[in-house]
N, CA and C atoms of all chains as a GROMACS GRO file, in nm:
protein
  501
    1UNK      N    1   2.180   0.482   0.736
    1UNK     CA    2   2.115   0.493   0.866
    1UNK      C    3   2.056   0.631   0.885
    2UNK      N    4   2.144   0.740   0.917
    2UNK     CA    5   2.094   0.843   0.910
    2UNK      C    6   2.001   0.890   0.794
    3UNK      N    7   2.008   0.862   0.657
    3UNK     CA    8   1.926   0.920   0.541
    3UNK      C    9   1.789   0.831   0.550
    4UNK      N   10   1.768   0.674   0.588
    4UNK     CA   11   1.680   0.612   0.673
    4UNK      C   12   1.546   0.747   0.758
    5UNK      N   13   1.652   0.790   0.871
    5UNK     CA   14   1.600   0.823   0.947
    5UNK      C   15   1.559   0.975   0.936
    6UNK      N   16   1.648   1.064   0.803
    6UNK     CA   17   1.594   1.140   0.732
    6UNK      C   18   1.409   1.150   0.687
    7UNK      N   19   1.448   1.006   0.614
    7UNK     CA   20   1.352   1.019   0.510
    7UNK      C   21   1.227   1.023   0.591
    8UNK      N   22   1.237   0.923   0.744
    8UNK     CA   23   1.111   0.882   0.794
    8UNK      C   24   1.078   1.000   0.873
    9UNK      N   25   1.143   1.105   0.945
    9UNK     CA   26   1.102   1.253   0.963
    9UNK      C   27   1.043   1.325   0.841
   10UNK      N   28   1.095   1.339   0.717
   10UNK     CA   29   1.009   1.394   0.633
   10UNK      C   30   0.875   1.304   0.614
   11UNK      N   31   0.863   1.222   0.611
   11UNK     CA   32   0.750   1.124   0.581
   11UNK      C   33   0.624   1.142   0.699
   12UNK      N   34   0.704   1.189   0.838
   12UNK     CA   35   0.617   1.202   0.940
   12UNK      C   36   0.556   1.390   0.910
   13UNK      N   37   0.670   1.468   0.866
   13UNK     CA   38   0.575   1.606   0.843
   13UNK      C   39   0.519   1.618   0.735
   14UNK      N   40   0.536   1.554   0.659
   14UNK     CA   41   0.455   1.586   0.553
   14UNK      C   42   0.319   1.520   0.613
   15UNK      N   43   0.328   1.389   0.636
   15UNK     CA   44   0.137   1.362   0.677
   15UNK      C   45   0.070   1.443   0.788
   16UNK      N   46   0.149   1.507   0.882
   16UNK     CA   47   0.128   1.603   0.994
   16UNK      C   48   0.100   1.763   0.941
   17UNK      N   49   0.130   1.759   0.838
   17UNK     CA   50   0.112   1.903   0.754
   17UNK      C   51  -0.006   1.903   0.680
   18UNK      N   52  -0.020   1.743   0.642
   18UNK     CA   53  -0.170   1.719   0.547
   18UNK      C   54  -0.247   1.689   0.644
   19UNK      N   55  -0.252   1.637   0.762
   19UNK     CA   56  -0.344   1.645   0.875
   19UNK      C   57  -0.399   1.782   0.942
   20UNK      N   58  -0.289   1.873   0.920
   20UNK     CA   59  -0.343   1.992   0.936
   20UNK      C   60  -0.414   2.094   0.821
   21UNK      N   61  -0.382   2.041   0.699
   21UNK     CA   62  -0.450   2.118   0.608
   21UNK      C   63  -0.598   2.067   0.556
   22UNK      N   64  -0.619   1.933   0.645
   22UNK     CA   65  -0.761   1.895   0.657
   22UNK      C   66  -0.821   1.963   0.722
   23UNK      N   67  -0.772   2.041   0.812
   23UNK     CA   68  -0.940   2.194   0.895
   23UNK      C   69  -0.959   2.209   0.832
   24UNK      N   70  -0.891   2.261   0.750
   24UNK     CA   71  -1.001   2.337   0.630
   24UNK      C   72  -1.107   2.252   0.582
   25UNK      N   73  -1.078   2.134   0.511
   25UNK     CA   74  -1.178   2.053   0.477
   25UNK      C   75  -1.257   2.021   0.571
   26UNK      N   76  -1.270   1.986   0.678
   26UNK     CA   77  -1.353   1.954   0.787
   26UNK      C   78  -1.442   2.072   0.790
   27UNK      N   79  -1.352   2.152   0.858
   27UNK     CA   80  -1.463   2.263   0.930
   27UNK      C   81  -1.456   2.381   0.865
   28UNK      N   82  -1.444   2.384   0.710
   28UNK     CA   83  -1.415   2.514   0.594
   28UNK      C   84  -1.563   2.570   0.644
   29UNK      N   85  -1.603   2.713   0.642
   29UNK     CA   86  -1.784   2.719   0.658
   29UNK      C   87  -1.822   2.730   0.500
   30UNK      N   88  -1.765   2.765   0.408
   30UNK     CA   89  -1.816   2.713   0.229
   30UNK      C   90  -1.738   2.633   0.186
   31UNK      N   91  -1.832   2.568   0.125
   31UNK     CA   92  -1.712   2.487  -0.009
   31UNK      C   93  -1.643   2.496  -0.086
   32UNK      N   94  -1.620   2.615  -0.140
   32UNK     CA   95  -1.485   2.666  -0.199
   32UNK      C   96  -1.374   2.657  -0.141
   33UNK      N   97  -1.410   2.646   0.031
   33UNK     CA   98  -1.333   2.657   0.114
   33UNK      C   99  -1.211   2.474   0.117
   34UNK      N  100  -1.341   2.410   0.094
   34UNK     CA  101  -1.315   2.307   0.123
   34UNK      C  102  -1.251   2.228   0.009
   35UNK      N  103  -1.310   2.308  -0.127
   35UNK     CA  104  -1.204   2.189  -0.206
   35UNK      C  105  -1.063   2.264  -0.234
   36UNK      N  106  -1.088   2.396  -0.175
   36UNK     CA  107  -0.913   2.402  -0.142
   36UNK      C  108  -0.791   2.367  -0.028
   37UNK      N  109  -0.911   2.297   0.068
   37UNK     CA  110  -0.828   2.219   0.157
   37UNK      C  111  -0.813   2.056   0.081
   38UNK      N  112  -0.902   2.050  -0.003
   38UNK     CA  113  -0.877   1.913  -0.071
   38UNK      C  114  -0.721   1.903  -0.168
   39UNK      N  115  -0.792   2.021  -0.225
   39UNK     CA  116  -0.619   2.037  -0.310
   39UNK      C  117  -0.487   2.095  -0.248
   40UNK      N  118  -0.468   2.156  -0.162
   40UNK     CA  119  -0.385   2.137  -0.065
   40UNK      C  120  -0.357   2.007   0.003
   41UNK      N  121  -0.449   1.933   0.040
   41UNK     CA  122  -0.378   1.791   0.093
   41UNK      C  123  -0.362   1.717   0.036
   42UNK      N  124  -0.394   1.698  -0.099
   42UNK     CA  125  -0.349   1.625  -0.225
   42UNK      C  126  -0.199   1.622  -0.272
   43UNK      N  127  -0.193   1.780  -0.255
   43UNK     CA  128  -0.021   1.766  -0.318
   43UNK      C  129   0.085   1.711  -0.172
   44UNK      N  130   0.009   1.746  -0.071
   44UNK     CA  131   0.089   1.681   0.071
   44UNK      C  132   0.125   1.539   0.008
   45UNK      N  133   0.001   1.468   0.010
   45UNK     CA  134   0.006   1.311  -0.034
   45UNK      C  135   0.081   1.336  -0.106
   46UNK      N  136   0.044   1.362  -0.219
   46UNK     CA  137   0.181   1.328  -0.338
   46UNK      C  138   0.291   1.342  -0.314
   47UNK      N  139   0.306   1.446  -0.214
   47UNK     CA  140   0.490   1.412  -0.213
   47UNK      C  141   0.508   1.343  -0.120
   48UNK      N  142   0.394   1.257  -0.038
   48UNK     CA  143   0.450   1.113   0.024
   48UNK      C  144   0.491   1.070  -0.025
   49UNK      N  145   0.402   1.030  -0.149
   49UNK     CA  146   0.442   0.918  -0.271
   49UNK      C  147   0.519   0.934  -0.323
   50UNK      N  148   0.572   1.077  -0.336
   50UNK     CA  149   0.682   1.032  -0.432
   50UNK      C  150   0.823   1.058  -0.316
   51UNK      N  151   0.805   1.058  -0.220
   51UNK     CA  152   0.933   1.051  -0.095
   51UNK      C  153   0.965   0.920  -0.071
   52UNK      N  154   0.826   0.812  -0.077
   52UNK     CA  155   0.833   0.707  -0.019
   52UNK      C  156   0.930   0.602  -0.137
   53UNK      N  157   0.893   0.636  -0.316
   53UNK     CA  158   0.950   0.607  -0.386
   53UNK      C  159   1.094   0.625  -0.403
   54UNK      N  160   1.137   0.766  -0.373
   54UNK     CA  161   1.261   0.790  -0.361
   54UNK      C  162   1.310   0.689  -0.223
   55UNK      N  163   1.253   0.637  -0.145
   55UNK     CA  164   1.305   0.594  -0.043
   55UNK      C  165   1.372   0.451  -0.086
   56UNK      N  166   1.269   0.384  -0.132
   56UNK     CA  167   1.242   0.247  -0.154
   56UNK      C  168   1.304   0.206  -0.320
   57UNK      N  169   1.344   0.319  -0.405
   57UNK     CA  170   1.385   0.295  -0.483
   57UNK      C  171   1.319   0.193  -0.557
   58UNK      N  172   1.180   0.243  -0.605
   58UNK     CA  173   1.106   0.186  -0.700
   58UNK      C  174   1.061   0.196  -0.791
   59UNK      N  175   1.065   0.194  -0.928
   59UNK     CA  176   0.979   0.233  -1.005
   59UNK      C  177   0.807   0.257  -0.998
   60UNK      N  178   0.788   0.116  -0.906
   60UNK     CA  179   0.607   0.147  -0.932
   60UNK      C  180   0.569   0.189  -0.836
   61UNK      N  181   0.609   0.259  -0.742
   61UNK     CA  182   0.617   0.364  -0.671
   61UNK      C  183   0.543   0.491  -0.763
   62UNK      N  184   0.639   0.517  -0.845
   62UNK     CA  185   0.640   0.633  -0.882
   62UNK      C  186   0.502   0.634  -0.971
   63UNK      N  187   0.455   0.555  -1.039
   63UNK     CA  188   0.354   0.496  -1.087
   63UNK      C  189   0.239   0.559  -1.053
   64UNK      N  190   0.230   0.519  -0.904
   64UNK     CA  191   0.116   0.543  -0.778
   64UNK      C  192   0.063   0.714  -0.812
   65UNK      N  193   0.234   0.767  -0.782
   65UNK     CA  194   0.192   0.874  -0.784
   65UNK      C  195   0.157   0.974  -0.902
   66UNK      N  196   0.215   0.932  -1.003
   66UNK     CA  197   0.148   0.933  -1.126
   66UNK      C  198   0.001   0.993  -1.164
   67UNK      N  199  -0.051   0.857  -1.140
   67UNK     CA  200  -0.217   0.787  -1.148
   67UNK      C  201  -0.270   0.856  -1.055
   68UNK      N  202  -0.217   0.847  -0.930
   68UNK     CA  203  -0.319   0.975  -0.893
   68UNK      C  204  -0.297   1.108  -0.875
   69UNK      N  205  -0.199   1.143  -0.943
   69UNK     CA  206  -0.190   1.297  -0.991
   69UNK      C  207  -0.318   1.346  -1.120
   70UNK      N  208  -0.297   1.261  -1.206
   70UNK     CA  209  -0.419   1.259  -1.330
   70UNK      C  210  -0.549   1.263  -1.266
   71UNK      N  211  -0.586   1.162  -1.162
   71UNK     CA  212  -0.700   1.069  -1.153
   71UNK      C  213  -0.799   1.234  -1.069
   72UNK      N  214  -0.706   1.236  -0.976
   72UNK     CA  215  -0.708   1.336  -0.860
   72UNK      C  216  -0.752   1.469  -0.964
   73UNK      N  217  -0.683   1.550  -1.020
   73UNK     CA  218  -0.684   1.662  -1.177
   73UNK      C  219  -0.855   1.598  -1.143
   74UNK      N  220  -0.872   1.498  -1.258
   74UNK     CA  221  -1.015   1.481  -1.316
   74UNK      C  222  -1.124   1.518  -1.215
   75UNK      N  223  -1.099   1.442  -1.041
   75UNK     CA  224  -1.192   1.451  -0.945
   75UNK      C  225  -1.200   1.592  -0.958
   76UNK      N  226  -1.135   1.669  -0.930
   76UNK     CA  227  -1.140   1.811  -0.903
   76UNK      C  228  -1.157   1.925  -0.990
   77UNK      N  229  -1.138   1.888  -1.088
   77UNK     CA  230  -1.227   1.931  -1.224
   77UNK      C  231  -1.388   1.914  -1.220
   78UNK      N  232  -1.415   1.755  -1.169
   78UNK     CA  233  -1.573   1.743  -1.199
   78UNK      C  234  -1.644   1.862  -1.094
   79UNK      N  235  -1.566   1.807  -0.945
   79UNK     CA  236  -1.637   1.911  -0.839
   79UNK      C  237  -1.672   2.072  -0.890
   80UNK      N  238  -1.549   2.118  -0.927
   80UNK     CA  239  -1.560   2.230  -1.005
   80UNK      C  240  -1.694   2.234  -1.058
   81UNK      N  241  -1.649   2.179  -1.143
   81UNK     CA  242  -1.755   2.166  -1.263
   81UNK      C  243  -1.897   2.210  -1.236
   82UNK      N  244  -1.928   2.123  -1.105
   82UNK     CA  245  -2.058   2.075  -1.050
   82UNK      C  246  -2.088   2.235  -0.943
   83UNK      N  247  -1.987   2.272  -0.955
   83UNK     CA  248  -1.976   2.436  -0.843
   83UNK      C  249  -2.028   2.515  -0.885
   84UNK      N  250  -1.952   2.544  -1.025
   84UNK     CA  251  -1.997   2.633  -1.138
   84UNK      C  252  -2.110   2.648  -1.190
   85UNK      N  253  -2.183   2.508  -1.213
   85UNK     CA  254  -2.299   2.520  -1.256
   85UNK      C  255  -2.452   2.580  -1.141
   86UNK      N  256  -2.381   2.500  -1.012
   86UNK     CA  257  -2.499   2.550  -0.920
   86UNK      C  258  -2.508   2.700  -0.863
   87UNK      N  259  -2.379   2.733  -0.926
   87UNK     CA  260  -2.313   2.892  -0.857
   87UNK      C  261  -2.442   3.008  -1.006
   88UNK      N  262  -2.391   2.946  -1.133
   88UNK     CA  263  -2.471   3.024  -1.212
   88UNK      C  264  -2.676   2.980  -1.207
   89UNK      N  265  -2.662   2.874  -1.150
   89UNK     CA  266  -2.845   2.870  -1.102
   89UNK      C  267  -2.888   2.970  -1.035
   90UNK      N  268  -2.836   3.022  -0.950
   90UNK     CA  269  -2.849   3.128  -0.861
   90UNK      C  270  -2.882   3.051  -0.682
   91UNK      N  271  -2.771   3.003  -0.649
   91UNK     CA  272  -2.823   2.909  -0.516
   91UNK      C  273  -2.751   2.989  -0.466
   92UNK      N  274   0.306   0.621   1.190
   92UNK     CA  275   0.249   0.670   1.043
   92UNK      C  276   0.106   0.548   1.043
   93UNK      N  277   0.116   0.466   1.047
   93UNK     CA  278   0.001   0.386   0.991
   93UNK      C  279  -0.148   0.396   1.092
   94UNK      N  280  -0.079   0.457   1.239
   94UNK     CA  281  -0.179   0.488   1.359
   94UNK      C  282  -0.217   0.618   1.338
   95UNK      N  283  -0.182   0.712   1.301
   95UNK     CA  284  -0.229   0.830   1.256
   95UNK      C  285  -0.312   0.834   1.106
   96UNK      N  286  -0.230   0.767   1.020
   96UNK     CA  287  -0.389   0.720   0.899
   96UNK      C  288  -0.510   0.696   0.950
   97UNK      N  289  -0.511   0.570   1.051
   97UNK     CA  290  -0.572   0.558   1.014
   97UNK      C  291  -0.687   0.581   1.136
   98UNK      N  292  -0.608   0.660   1.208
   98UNK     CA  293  -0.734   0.746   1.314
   98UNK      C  294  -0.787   0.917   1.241
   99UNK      N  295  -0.732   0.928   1.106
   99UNK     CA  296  -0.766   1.045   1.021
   99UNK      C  297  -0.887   0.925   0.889
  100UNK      N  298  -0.858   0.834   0.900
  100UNK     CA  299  -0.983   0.718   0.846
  100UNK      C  300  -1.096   0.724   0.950
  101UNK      N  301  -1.094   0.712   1.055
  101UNK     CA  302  -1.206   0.702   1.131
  101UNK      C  303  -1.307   0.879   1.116
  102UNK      N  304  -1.253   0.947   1.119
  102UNK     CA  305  -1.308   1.079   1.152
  102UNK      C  306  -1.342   1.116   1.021
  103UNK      N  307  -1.284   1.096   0.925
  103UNK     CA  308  -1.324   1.130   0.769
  103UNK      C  309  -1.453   1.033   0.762
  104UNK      N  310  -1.465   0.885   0.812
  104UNK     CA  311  -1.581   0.793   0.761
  104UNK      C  312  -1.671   0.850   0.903
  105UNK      N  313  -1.674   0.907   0.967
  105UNK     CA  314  -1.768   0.922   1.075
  105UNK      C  315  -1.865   1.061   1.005
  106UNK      N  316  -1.737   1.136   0.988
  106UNK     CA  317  -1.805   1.277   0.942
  106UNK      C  318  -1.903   1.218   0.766
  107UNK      N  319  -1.858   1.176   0.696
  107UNK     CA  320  -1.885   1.128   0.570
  107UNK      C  321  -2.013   1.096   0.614
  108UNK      N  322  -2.061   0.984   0.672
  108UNK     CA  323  -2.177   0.944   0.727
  108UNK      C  324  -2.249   1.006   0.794
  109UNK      N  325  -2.240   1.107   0.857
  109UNK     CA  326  -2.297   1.197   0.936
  109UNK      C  327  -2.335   1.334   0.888
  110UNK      N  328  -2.282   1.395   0.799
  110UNK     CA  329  -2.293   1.546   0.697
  110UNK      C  330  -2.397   1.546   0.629
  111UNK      N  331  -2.466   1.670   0.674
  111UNK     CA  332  -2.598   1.678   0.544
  111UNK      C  333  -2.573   1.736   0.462
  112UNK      N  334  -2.504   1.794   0.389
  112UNK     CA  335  -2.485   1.834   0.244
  112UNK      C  336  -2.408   1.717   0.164
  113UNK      N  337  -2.478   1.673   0.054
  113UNK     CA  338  -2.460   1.612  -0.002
  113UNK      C  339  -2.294   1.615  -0.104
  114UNK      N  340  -2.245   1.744  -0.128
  114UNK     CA  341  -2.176   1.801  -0.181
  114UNK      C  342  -2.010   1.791  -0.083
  115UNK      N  343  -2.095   1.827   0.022
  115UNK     CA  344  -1.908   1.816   0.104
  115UNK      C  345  -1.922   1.663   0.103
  116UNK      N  346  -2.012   1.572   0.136
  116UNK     CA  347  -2.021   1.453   0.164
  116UNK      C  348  -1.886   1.347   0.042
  117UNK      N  349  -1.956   1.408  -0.106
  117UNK     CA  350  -1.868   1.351  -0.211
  117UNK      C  351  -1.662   1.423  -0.165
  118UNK      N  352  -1.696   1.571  -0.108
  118UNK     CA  353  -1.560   1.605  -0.110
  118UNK      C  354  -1.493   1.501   0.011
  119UNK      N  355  -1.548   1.464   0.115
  119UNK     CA  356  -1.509   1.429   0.217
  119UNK      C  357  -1.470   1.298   0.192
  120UNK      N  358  -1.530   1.229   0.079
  120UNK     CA  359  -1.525   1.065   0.024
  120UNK      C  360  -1.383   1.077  -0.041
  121UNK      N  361  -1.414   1.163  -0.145
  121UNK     CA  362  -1.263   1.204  -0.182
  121UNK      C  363  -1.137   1.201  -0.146
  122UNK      N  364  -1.144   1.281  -0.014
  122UNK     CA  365  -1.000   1.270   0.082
  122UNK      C  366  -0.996   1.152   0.140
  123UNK      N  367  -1.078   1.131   0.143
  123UNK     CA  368  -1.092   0.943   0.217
  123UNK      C  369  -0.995   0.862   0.147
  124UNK      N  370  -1.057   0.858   0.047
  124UNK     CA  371  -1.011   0.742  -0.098
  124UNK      C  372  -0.851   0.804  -0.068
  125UNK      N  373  -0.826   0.907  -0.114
  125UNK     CA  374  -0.672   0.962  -0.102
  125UNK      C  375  -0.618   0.904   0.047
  126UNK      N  376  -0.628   0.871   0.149
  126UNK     CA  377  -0.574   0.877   0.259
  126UNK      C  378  -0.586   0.711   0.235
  127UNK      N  379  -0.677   0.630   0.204
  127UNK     CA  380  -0.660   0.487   0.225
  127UNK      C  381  -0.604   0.486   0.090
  128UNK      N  382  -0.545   0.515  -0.012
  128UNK     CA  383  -0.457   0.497  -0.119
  128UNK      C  384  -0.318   0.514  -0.028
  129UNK      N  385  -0.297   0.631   0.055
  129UNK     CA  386  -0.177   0.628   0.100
  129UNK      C  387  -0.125   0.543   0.192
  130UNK      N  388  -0.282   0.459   0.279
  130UNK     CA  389  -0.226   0.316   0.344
  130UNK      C  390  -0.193   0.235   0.281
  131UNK      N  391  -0.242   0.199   0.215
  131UNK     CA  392  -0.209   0.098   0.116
  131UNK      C  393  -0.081   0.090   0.086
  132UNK      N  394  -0.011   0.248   0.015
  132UNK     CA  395   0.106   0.262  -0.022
  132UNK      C  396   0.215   0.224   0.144
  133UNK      N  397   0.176   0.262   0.192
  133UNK     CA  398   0.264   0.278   0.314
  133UNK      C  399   0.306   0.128   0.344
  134UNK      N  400   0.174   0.044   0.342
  134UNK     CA  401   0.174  -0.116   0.364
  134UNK      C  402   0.244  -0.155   0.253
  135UNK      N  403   0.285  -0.108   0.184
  135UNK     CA  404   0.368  -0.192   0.090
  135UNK      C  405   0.294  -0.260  -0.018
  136UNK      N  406   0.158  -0.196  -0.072
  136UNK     CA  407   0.074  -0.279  -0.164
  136UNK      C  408   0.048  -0.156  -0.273
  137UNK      N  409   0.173  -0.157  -0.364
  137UNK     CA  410   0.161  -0.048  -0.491
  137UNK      C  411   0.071  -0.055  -0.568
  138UNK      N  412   0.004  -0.174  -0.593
  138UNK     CA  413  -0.072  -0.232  -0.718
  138UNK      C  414  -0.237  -0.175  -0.647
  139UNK      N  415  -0.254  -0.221  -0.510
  139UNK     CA  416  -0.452  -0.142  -0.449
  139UNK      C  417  -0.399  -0.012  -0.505
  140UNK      N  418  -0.267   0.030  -0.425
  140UNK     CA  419  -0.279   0.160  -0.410
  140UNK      C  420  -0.316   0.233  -0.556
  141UNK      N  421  -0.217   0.208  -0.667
  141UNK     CA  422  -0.312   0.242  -0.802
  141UNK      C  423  -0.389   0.227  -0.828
  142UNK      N  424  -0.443   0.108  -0.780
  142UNK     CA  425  -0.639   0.093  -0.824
  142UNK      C  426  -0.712   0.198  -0.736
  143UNK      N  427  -0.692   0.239  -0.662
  143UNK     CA  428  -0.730   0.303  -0.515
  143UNK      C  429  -0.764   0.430  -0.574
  144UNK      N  430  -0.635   0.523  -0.615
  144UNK     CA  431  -0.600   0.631  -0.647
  144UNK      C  432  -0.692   0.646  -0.806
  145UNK      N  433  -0.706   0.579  -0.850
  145UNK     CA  434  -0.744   0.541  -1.014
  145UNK      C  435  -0.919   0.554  -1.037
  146UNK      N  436  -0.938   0.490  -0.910
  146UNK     CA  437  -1.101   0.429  -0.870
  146UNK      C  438  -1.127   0.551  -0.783
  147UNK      N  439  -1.131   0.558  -0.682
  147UNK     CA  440  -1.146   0.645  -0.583
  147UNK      C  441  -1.148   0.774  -0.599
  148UNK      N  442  -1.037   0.801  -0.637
  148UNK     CA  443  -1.015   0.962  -0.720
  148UNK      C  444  -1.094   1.020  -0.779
  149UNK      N  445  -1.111   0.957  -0.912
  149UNK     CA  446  -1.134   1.048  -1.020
  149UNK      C  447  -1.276   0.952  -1.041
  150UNK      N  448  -1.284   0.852  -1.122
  150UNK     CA  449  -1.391   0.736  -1.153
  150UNK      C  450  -1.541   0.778  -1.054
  151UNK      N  451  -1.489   0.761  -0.873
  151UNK     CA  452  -1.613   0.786  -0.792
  151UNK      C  453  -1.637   0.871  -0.781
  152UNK      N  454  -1.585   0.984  -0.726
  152UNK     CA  455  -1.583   1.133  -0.778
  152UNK      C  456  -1.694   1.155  -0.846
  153UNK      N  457  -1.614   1.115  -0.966
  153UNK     CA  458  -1.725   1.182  -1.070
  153UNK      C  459  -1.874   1.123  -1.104
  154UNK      N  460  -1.839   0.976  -1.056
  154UNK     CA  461  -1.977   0.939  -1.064
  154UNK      C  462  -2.073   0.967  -0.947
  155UNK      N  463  -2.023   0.973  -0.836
  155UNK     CA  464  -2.049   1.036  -0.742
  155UNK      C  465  -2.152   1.178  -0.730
  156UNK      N  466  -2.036   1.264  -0.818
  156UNK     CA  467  -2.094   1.379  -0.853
  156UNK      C  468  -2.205   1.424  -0.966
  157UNK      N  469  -2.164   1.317  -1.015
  157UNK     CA  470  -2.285   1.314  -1.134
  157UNK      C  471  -2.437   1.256  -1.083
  158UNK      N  472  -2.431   1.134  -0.999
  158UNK     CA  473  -2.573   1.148  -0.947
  158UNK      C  474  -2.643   1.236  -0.841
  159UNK      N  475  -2.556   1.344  -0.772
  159UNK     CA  476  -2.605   1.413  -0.702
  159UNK      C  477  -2.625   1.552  -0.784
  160UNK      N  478  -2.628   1.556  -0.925
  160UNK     CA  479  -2.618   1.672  -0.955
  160UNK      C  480  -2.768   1.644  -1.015
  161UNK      N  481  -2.782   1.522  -1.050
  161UNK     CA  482  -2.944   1.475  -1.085
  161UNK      C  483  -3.046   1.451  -1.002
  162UNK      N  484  -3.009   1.439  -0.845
  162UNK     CA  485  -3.090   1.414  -0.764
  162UNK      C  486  -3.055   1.499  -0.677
  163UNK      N  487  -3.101   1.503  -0.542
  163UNK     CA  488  -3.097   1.630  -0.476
  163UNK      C  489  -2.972   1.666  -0.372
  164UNK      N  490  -2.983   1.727  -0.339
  164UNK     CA  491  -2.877   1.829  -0.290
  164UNK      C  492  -2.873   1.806  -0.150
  165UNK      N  493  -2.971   1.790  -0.061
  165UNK     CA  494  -2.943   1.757   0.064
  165UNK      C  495  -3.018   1.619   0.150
  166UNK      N  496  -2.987   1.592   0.280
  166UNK     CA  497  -3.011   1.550   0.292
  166UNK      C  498  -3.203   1.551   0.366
  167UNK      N  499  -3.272   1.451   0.332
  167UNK     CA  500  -3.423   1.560   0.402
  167UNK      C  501  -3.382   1.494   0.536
   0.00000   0.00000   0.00000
């Protein structure tokens, strides 16, 4: 009961912590700004996922969070990527 | 939890649709995809939610980013 009601307080600050580390993404004034509010609220999520797994005692839970630990890496690599190159054009 | 997703869904797809830089537009899609992966998860549907996270993430992203790096940059 109580570890229940544990888990669902952590479950509520952690998305209240990633709700707040979206200003940045919203209203960052550069984009550097912003895909470090992206990767900041990424790892928030992830440790939903993997709280919610520990909760529920699931394997494919853990899965979730997995896949988009990798998937997430790649997105944020390309952005990069795509930063770098317009940064050395001279924009 | 599932009323706060998904009133942070509404304001991510409002702003998404509404932003003229093409560039935050893909970042803003991004956090999207991540936040409806985590409904999903929350609803109890592990299997979207990996396709979600899998697709959304990384896959649109990048394809995403790849046609705006060939075509232009803002919006006219």
């Amino acid at each position: 009961m109580t570890t229940t009601l544990a888990f669902d307080l952590i479950g509520y600050l952690f998305v209240a912590s990633s709700v707040v580390s979206l200003y940045r993404v919203l209203w960052g004034p550069t984009i550097p700004d912003r895909l470090l509010g992206l990767n900041v609220a990424s790892a928030q999520i992830l440790a939903i996922l993997v709280l919610y797994a520990a909760k529920e005692k699931l394997h494919v839970y853990l899965d979730v969070a997995l896949v988009y630990d990798i998937f997430g890496f790649v997105g944020i690599l390309a952005l990069t990527k795509f930063l770098e190159k317009r940064h050395r054009k001279g924009e | 939890m599932i009323e706060i997703l998904l009133l942070v869904h509404l304001i991510l797809a409002i702003l998404v649709l509404s932003i003229r830089s093409l560039f935050t537009a893909v970042i803003l899609m991004a956090i999207f995809s991540l936040f409806s992966a985590v409904l999903f998860f929350v609803l109890h549907a592990p299997d979207v939610a990996l396709t979600e996270a899998a697709v959304g993430a990384g896959v649109s992203t990048f394809l995403y980013i790849w046609i705006v790096k060939r075509t232009q940059k803002e919006v006219k």
